[in-house]
N, C-alpha and C positions, 0 to 999 in steps of 0.2 A: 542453454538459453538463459538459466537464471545464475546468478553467483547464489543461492542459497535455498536452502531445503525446501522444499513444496510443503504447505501444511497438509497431512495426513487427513484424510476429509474432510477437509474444509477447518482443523485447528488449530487454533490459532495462539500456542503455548507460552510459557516462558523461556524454554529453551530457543523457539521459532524467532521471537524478540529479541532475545541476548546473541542470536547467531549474525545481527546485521550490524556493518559497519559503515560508515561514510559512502564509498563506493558501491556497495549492493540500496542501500539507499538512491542513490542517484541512482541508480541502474533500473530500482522499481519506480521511482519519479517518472524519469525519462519514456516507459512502456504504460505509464498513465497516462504521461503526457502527452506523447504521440495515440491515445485509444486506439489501435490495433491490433485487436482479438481475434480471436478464430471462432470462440464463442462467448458472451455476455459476460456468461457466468465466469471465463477469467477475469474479466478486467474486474468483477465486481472481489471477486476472491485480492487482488491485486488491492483495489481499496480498502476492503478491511484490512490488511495487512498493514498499507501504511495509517488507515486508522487508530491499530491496535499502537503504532511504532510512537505517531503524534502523542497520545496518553503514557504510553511508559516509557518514550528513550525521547523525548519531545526536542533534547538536543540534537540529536539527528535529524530529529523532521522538519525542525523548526523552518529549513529553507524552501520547504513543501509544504506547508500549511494549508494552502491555497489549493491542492489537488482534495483535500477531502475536505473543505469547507463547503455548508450547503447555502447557498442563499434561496428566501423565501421566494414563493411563487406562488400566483393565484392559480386554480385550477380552470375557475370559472369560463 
């Protein structure tokens, strides 16, 4: 299902970082993009992931920016 390691509970290393190229990139893009989980807590593990990627390999992300950007909301 993935090109690249699962983080071990939920960690999110720098080996987990250094292990993604171009194509597993777009591969975790793509399974944001479409949200379909099995359950929440993937897709949410899925976004940290390319959150962690945006801050340390931000070359890669850079064409994804836009899946883990938040825009404000009121609650009210």
């Amino acid at each position: 299902m993935t090109d690249f390691p699962a983080p071990a509970a939920g960690a999110i290393t720098a080996e987990l970082i250094a292990s993604f190229d171009e194509a597993s990139v777009a591969e975790l893009a793509r399974r944001l993009d479409e949200d379909d989980y099995p359950t929440p807590f993937e897709g949410l593990q899925d976004w940290h992931v390319m959150r962690a990627l945006a801050i340390h390999r931000p070359e890669l992300a850079r064409p994804y920016v836009h899946l883990v950007d938040q825009e404000p909301f009121d609650e009210d």
